[in-house]
PAGU-605407 format. One line per 4 residues: number of its first residue (from 1); their letters; for each residue y, x, z of N, C-alpha, C. Coordinates in steps of 0.2 Angstrom, whole numbers, plus 2048, in hexadecimal, padded with zeros to 3 digits. Layout:
NUM = A = Y X Z Y X Z Y X Z | ...
This chain:
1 = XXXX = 4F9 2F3 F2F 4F6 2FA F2E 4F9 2FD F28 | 4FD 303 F28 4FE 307 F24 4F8 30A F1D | 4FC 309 F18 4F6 30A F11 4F5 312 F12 | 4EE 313 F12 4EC 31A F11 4ED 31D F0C
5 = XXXX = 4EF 324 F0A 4F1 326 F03 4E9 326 F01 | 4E9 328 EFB 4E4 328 EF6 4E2 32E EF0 | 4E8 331 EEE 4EA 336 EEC 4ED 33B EEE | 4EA 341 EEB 4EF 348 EEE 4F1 34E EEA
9 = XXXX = 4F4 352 EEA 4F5 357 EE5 4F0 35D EE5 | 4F1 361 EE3 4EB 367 EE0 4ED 36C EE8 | 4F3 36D EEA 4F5 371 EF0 4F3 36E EF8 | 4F3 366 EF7 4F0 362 EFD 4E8 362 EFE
13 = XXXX = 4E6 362 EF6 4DE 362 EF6 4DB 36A EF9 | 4DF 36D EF7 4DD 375 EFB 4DE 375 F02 | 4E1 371 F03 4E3 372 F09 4E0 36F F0F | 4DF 369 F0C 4D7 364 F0F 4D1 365 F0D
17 = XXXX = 4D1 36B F09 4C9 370 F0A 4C9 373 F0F | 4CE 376 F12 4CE 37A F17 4CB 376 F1F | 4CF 370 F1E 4CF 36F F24 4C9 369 F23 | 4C5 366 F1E 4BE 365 F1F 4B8 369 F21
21 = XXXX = 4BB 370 F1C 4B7 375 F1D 4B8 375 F29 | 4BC 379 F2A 4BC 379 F30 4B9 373 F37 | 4B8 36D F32 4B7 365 F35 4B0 366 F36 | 4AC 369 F2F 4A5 369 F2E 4A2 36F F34
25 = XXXX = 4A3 374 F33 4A4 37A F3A 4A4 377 F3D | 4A9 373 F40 4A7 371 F49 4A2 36D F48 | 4A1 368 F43 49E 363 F45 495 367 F47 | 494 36C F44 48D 36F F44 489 36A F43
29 = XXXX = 489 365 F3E 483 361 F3D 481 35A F3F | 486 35B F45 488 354 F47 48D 34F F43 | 486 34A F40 48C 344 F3D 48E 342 F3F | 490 33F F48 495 33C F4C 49B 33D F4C
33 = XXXX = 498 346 F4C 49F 349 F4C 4A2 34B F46 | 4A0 34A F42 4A3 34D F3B 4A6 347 F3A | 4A1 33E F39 4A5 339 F39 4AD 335 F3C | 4AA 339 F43 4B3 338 F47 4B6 33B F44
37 = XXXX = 4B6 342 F42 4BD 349 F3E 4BD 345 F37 | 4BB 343 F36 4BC 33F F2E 4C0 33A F2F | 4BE 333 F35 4C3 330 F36 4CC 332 F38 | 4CA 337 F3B 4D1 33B F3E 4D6 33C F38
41 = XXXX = 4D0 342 F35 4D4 342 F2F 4D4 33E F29 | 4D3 339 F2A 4D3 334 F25 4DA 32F F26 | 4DB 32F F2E 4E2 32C F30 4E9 331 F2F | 4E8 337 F2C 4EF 33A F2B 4EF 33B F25
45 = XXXX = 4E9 33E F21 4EA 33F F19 4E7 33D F14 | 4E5 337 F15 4E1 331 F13 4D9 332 F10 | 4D9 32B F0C 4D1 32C F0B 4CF 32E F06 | 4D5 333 F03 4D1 33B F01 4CB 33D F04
49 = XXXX = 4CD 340 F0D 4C6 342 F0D 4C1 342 F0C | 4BF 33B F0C 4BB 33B F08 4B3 33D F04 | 4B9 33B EFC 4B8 340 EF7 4B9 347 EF8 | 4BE 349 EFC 4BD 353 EFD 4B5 353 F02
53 = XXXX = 4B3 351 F07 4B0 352 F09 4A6 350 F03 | 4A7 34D F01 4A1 34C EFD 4A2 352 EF9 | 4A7 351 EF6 4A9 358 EEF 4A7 35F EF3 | 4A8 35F EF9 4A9 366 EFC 4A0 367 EFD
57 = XXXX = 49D 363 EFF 496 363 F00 490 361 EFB | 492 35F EF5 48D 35D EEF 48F 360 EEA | 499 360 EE8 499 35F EE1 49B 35C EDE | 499 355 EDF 49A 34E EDD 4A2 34D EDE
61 = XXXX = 4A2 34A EDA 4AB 346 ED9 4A9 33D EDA | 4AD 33A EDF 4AE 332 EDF 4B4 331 EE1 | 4B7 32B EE0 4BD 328 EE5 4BD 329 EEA | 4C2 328 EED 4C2 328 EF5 4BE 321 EF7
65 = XXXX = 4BF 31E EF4 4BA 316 EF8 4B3 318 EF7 | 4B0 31B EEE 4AA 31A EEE 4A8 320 EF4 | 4AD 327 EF7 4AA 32B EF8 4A9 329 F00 | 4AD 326 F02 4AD 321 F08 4A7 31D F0B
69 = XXXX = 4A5 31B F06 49F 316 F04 49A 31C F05 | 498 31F F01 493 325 F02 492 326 F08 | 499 328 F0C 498 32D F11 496 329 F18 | 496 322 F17 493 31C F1D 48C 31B F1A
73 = XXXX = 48C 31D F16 483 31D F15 480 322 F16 | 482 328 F16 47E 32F F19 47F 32E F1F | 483 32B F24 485 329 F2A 47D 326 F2F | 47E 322 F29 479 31D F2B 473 31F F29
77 = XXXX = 470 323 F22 46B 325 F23 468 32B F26 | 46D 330 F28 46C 335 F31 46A 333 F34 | 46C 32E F35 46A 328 F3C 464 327 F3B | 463 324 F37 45A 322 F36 457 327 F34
81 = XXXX = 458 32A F31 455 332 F33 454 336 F3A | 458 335 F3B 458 339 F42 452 335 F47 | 452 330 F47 450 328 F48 448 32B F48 | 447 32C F43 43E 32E F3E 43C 333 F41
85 = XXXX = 440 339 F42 43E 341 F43 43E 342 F49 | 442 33D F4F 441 33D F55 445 344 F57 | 44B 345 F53 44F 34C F53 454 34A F51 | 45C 351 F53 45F 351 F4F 461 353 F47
89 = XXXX = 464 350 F43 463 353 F3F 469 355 F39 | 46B 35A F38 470 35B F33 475 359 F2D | 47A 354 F2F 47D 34E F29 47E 351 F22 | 47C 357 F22 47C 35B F1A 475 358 F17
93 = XXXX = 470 35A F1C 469 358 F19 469 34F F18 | 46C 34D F1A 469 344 F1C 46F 346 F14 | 476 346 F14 47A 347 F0D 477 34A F06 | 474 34D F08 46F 350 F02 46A 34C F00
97 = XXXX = 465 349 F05 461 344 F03 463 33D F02 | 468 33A F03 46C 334 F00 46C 334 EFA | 470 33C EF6 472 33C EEF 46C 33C EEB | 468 340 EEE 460 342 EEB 45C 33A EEA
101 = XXXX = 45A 336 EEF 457 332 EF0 458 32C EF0 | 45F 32E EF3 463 323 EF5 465 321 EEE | 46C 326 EED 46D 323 EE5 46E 328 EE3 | 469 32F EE3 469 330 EDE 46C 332 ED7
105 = XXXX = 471 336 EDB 479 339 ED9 476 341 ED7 | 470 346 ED9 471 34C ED9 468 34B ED7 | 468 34D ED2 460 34D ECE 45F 356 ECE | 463 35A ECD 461 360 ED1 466 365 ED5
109 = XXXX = 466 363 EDD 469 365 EE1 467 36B EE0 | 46A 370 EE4 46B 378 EE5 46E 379 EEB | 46B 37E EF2 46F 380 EF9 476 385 EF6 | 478 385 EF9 47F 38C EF9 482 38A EFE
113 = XXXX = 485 391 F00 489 391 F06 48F 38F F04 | 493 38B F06 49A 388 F07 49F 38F F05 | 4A0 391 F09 4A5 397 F09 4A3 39A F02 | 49B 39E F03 49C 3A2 EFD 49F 39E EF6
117 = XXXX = 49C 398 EF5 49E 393 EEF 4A3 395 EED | 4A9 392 EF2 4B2 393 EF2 4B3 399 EEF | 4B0 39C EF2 4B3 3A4 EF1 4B2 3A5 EE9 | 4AC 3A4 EE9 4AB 3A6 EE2 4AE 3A0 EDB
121 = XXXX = 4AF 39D EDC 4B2 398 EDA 4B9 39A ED9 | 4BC 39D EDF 4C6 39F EDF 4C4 3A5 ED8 | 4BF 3A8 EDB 4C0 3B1 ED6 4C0 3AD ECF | 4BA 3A8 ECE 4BC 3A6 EC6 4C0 3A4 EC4
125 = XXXX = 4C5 39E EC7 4C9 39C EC6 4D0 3A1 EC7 | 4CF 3A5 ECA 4D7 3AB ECB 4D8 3B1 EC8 | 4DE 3B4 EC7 4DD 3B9 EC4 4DE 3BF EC9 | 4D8 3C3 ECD 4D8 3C8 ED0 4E0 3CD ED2
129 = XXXX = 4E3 3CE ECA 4E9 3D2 ECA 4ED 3CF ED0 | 4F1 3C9 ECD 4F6 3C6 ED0 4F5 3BF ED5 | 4F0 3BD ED6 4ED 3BA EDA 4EF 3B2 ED7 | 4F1 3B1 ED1 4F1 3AC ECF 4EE 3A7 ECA
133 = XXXX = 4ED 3A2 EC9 4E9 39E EC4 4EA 3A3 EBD | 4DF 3A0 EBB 4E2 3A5 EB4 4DF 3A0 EAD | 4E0 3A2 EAC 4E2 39F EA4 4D9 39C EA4 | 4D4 39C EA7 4CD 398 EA7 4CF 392 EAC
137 = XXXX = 4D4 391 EB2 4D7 38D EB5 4DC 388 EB1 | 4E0 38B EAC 4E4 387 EA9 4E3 383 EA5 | 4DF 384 EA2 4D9 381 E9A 4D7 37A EA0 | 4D6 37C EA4 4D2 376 EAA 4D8 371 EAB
141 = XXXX = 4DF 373 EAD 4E2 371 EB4 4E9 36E EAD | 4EA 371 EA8 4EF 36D EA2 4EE 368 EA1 | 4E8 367 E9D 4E9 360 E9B 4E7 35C E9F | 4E4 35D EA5 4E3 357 EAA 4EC 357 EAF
145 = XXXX = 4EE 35C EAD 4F8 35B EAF 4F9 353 EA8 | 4F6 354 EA2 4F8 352 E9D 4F8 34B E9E | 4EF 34B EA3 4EF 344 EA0 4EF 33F EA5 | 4F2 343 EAA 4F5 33F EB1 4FF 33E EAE
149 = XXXX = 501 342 EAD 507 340 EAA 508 33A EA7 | 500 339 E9F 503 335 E9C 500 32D EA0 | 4FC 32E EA6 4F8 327 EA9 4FF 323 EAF | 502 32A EB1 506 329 EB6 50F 329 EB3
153 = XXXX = 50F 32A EAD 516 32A EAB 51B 32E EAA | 518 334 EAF 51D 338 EB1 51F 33E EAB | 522 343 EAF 524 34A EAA 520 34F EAB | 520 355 EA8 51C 35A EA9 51F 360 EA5
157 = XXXX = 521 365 EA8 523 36B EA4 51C 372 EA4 | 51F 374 E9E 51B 37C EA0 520 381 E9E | 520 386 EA0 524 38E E9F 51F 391 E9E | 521 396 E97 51C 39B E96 521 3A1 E97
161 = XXXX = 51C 3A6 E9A 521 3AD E9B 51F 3B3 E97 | 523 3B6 E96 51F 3BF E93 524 3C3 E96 | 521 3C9 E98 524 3D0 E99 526 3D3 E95 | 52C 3D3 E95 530 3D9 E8E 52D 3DE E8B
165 = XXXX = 52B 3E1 E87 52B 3E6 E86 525 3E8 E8B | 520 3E7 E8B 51B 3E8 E90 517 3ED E8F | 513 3ED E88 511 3F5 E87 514 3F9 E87 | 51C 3FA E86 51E 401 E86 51D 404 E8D
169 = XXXX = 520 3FE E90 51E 3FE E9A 519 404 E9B | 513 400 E96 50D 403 E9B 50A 40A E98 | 50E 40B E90 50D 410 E8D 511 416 E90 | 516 413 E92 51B 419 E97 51A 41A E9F
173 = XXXX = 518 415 EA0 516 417 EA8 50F 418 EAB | 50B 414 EA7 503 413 EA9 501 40C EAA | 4FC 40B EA7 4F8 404 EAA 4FA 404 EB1 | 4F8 408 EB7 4FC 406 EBD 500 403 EC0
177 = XXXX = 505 408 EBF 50B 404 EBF 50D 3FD EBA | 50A 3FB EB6 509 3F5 EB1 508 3F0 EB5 | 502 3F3 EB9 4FD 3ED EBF 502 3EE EC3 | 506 3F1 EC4 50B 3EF ECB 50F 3EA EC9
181 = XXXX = 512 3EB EC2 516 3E6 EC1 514 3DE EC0 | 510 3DD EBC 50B 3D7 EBB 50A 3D6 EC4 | 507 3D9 EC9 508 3D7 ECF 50D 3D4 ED1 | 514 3D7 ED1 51A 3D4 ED2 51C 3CF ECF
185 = XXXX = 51A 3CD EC9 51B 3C7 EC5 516 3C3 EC9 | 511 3C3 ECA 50D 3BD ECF 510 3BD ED6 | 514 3C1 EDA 515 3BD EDE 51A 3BA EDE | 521 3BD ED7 525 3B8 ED7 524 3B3 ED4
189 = XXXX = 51F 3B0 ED0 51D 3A9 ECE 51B 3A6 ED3 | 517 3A8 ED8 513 3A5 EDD 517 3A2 EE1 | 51F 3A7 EE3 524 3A3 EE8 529 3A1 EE3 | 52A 39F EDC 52F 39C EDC 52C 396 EDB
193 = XXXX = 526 392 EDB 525 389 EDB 524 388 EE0 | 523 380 EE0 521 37A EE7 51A 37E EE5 | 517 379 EEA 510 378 EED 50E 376 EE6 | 511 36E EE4 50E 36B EDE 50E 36F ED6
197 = XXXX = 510 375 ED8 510 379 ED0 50A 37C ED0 | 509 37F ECA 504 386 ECA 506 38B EC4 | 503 391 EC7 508 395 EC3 502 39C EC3 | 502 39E EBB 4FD 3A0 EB6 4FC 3A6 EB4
201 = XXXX = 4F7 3AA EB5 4F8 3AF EB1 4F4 3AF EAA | 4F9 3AD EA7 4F6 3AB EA0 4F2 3AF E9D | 4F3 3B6 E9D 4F0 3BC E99 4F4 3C1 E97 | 4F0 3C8 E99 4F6 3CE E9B 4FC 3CD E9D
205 = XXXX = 502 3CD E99 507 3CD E9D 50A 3C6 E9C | 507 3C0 E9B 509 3B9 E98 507 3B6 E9F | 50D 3B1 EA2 50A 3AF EA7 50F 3A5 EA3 | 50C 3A2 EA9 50F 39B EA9 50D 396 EAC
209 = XXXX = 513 393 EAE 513 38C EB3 514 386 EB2 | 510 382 EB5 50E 37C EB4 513 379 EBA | 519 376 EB6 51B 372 EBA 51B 36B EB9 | 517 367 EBE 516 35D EBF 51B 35A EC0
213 = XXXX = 51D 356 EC0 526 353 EC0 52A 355 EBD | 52C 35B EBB 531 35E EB9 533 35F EB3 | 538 35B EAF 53D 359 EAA 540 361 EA7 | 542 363 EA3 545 36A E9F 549 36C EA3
217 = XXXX = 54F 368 EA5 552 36B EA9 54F 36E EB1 | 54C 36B EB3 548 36D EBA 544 374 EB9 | 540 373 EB1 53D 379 EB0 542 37E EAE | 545 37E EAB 54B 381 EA9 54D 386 EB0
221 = XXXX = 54D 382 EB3 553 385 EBA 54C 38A EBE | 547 387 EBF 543 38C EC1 541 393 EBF | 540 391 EB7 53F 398 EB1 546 39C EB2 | 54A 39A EB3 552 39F EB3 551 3A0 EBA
225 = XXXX = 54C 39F EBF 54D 3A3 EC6 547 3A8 EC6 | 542 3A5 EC2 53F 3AB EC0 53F 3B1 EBF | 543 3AF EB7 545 3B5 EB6 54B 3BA EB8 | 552 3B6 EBD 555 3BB EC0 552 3BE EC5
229 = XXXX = 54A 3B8 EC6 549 3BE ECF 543 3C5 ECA | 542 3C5 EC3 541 3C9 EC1 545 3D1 EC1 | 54B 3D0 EC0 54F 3D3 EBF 552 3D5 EC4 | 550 3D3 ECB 553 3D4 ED3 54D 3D9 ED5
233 = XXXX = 546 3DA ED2 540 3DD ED1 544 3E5 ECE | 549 3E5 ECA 54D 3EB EC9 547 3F1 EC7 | 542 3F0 EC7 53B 3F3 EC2 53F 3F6 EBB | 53F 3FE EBB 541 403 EB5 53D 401 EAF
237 = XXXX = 542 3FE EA9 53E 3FE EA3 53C 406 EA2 | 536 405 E99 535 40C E96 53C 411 E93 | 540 409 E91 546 40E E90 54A 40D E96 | 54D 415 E96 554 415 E9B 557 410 E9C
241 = XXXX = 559 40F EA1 561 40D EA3 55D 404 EA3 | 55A 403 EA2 557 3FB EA0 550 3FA EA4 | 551 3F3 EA5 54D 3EF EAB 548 3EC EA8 | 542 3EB EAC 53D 3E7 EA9 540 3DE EAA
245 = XXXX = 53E 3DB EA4 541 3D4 EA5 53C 3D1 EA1 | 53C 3CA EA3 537 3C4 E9E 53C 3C1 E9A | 539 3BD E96 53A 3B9 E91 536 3B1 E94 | 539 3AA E93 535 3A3 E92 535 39F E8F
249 = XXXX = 530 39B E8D 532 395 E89 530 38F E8E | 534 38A E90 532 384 E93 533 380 E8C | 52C 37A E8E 52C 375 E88 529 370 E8E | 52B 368 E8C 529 363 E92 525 35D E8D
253 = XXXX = 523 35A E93 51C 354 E8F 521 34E E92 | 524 349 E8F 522 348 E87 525 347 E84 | 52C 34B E85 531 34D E81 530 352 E7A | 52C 357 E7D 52A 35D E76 522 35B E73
257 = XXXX = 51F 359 E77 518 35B E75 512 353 E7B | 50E 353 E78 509 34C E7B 503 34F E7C | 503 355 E7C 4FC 359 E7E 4FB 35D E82 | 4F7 360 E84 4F6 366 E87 4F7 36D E80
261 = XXXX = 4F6 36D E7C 4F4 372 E78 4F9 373 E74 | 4FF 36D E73 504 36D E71 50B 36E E76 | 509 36C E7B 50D 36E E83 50D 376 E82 | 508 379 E83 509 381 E82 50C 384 E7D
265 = XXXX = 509 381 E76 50C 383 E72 513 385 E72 | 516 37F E72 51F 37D E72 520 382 E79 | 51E 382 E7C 522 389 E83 520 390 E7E | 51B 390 E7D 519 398 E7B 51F 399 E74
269 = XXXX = 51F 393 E70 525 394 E6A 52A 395 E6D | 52D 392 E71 534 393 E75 535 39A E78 | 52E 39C E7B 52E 3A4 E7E 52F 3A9 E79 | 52E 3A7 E73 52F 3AE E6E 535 3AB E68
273 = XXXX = 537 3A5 E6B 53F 3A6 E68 545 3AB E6D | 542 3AB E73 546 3AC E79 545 3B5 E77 | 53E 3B7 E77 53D 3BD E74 543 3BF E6E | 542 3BB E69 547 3BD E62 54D 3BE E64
277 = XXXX = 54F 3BA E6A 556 3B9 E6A 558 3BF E6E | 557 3C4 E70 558 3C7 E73 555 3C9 E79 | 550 3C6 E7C 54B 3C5 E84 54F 3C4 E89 | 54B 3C5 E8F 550 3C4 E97 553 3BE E96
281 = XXXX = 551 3B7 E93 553 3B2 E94 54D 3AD E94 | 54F 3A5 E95 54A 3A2 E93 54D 39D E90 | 54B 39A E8A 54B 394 E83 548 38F E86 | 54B 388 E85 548 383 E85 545 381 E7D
285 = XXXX = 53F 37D E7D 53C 37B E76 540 378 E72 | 541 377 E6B 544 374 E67 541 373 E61 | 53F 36D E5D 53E 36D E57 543 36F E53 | 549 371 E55 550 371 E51 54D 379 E4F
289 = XXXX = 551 37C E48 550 380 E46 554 386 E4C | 55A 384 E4F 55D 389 E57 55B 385 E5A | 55B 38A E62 559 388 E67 559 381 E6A | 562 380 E67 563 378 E6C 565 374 E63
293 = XXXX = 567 36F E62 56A 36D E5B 570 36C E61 | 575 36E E5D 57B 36E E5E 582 368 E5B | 586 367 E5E 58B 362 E5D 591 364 E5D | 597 367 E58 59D 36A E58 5A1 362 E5D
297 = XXXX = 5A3 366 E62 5A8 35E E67 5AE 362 E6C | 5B3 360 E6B 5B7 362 E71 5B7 35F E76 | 5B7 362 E7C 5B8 361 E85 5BC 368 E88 | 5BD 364 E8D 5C1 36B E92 5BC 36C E9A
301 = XXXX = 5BF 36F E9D 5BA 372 EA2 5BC 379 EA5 | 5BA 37A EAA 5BA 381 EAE 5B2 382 EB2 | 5B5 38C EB3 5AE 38C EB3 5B1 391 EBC | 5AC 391 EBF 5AD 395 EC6 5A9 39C EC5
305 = XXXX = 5AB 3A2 EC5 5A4 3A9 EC7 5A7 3AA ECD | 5A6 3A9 ED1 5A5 3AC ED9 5AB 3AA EDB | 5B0 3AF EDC 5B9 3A9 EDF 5BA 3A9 ED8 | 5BB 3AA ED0 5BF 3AD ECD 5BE 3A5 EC9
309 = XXXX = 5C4 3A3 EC8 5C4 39B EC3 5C7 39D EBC | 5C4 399 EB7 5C6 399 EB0 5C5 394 EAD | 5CA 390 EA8 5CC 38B EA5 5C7 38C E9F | 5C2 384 E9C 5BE 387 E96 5C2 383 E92
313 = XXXX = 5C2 385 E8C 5C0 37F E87 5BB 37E E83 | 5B7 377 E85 5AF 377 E80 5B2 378 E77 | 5AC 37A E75 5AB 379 E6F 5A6 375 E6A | 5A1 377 E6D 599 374 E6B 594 371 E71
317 = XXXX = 591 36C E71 58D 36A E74 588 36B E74 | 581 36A E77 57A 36C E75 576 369 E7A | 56F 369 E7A 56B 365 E80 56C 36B E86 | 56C 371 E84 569 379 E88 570 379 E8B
321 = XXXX = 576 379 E88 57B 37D E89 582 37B E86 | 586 37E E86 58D 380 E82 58F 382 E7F | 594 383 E7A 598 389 E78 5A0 388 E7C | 5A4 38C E7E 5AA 38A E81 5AC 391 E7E
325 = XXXX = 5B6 38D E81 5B9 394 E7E 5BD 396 E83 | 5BC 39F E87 5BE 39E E8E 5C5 3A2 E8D | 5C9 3A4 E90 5D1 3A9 E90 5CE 3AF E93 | 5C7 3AF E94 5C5 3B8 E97 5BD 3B7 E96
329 = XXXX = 5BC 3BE E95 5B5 3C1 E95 5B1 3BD E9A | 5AB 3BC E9B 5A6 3BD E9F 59E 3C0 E9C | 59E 3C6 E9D 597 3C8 E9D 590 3C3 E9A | 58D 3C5 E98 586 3C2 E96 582 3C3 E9F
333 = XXXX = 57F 3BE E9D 57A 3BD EA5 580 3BB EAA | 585 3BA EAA 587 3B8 EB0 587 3B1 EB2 | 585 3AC EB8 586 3AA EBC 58C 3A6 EBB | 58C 39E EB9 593 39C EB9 593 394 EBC
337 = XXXX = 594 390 EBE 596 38B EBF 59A 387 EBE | 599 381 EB9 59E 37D EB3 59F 377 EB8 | 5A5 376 EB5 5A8 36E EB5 5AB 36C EB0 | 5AA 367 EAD 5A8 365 EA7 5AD 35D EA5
341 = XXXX = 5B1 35D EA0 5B2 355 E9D 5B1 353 E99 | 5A9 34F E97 5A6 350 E8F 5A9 348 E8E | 5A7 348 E86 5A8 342 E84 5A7 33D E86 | 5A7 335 E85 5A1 331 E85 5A3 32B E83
345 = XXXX = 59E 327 E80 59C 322 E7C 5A1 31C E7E | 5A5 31C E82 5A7 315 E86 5B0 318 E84 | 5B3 313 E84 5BB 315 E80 5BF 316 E88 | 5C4 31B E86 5C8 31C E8F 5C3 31E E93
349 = XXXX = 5BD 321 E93 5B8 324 E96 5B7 32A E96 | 5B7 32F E9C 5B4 335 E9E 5AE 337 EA0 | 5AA 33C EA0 5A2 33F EA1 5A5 343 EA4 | 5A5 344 EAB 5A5 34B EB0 59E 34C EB3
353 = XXXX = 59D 353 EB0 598 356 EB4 598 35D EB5 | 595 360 EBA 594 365 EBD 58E 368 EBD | 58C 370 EBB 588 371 EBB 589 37B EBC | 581 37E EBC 57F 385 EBD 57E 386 EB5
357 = XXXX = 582 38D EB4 57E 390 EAE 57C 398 EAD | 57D 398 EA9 57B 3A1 EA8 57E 3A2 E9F | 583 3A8 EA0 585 3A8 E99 581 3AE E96 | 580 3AD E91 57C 3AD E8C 57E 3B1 E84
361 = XXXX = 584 3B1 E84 58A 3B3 E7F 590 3B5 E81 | 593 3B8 E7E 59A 3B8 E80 59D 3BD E7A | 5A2 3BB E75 5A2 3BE E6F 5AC 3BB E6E | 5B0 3C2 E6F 5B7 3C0 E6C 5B9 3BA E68
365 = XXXX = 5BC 3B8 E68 5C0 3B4 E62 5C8 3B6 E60 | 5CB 3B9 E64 5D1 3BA E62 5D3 3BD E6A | 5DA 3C1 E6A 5DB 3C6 E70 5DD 3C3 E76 | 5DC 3BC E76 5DD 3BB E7C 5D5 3B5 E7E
369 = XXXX = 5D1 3B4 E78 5CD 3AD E7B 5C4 3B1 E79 | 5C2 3AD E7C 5BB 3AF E7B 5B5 3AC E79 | 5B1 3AC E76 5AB 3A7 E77 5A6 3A8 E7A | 5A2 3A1 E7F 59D 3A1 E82 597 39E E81
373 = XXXX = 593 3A1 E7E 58C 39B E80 58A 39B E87 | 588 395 E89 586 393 E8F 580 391 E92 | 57B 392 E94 574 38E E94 575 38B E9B | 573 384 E9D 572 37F EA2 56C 383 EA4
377 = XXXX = 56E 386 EAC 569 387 EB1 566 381 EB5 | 56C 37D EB7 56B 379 EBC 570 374 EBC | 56D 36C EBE 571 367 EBE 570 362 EC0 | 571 360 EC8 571 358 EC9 56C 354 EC4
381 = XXXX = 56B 34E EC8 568 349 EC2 56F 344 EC1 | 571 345 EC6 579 33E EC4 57C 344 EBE | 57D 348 EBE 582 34E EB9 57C 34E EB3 | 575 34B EB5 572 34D EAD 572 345 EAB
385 = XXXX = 573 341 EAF 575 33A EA9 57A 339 EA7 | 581 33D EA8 585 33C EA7 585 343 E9F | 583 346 EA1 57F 34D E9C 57E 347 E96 | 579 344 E98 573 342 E92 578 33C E8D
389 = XXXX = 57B 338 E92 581 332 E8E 587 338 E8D | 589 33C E8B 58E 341 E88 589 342 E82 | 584 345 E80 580 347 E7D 57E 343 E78 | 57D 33C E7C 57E 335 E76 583 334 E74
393 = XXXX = 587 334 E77 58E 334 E73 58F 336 E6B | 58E 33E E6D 58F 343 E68 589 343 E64 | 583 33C E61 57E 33D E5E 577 341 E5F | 579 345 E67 573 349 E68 56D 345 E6D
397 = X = 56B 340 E6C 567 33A E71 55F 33F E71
């Protein structure tokens, strides 16, 4: 027999309210039939239901096995109640007096209707404007990202956003028009994650996303889709001729910070270097005094913008990016795709890798050559170990 899962994400657990809530409906009362749709669903989405089904009807939080266990004794005492009363009787009511009586779980119950609860429940936790998690959700939903991270091993990023220039926004146009934009910001956060993210309206125009698994570069690449599908929003700054744009800082656990409170921190610091720096970009965190610490090292390389090809020569290396020196202009913000031959630790050894970026700089150096800073949109995970052994190489571990 195939092992039941046991676990589920915050987007599955919503999901499986739904469809107990629907289970309870039909069942109207009937524990036969609630207990077969339990087993049903129990054989596809494991012995969560369980626990959602107790949690959805009391409150109570158990395991899947203890909630399991509960839910074959309210089974049983239905029965015997029914049994007594010489009637049908309601598997909520025989569930209510298990916890009250049997063991004992619920010393002052209270009725409410199912639905209204949810409801009122979403409004607290959401923010009305933009329809998404609000900053009384994330206080809750961070550190327990934290402390599943540090119990499971894995990664965790956060990105913090700000609207440019926000109040001139809404001094020039209207609070209105403000709320449309903040709108627009919720729903491009909402569609740029998976399921398993959640994505914040931190306060006023501060928004940010909790990404579970995702390493700096992962966050990185999301925060840079963010912000160009900002900029594709083509939304008229207060000044002429200029677009509304964000600014972010991603910081990741347990590379930058082992907290929750320190997690935010380091994105919110990163977001208001990204501000200093000019905005309409996003920063990765840095204890270093610049954004990336840097390492003077030469490499060669080309880069692709659309059909048009260019020969680099690197100059510096960094965790974020590059410096390279190109024989033509390329625009800031543009869109470029590198091939790369970095050093490496090993003697008669080459580091090729390929990767997305967005240039960032572009400053003369003499009449025919140029200089580029570069920032790492995107990159393989084979291209980023071969990244990270170039990076030891050059002292940057």
């Amino acid at each position: 027999m195939a092992k039941r899962k046991t676990t589920i994400s915050r987007p599955q657990a919503a999901r499986m309210e739904e469809m107990l809530l629907k289970a309870v409906a039909r069942a109207k009362g009937s524990y036969g039939v609630m207990d077969a749709a339990l087993e049903r669903l129990a054989s596809t989405e494991g012995t969560s239901v369980y626990s959602g089904l107790i949690r959805l009807l009391s409150r109570l939080e158990f395991s899947p096995k203890q909630a399991e266990r509960h839910w074959k004794s309210v089974v049983g005492h239905c029965a015997r109640l029914e049994k007594a009363l010489g009637r049908p009787l309601d598997f909520r009511v025989a569930l209510a007096d298990h916890f009250i009586s049997q063991s004992r779980k619920l010393r002052h119950p209270m009725v409410l209707e199912i639905q209204l609860f949810k409801a009122a429940q979403e409004e607290r936790l959401t923010d009305g404007l933009t329809g998404l998690y609000n900053f009384r959700y994330m206080q809750q939903e961070l550190p327990r990202q934290v402390a599943q991270a540090q119990r499971n091993g894995t990664l965790l990023s956060v990105v913090f956003f700000d609207i440019d220039d926000f109040k001139a926004y809404n001094d020039h146009f209207g609070h209105q028009e403000g709320n449309n934009v903040l709108s627009a910001a919720g729903k491009l956060l909402a569609g740029a994650i998976r399921e398993s993210d959640l994505a914040v309206r931190y306060g006023g125009e501060e928004f940010a996303l909790l990404l579970p698994g995702s390493d700096k570069f992962g966050a990185l690449a999301v925060a840079e889709r963010v912000r160009a599908g900002f900029l594709k929003l083509a939304i008229p700054a207060a000044r002429p001729g200029n677009l509304v744009t964000v600014s972010g800082g991603v910081a990741s656990y347990p590379a930058d910070a082992t907290t929750a409170d320190e997690l935010l921190a380091c994105a919110d610091s990163a977001m208001y270097r990204a501000k200093s720096m000019g905005k309409d970009q996003v920063v990765l965190f840095s204890k270093e005094r610049r954004a990336w610490e840097r390492r003077r090292e030469r490499f060669t390389g080309g880069c692709v913008i659309g059909r048009r090809s260019l020969p680099l020569r690197g100059e510096n290396l960094a965790r974020g990016g590059f410096y390279l020196v190109s024989p033509g202009a390329i625009a800031p913000d543009t869109k470029v795709t590198l091939a790369l031959t970095l050093p490496s630790a090993k003697r008669n050894c080459e580091l090729k890798i390929k990767c997305h970026g967005r240039v960032t700089r572009c400053e003369p150096l003499g009449p025919k050559e140029h200089g580029l800073g570069i920032t790492i949109t995107e990159m393989s995970a084979a291209d980023r170990k071969n990244y990270e052994a170039a990076l030891a190489a050059c002292g940057l571990s």
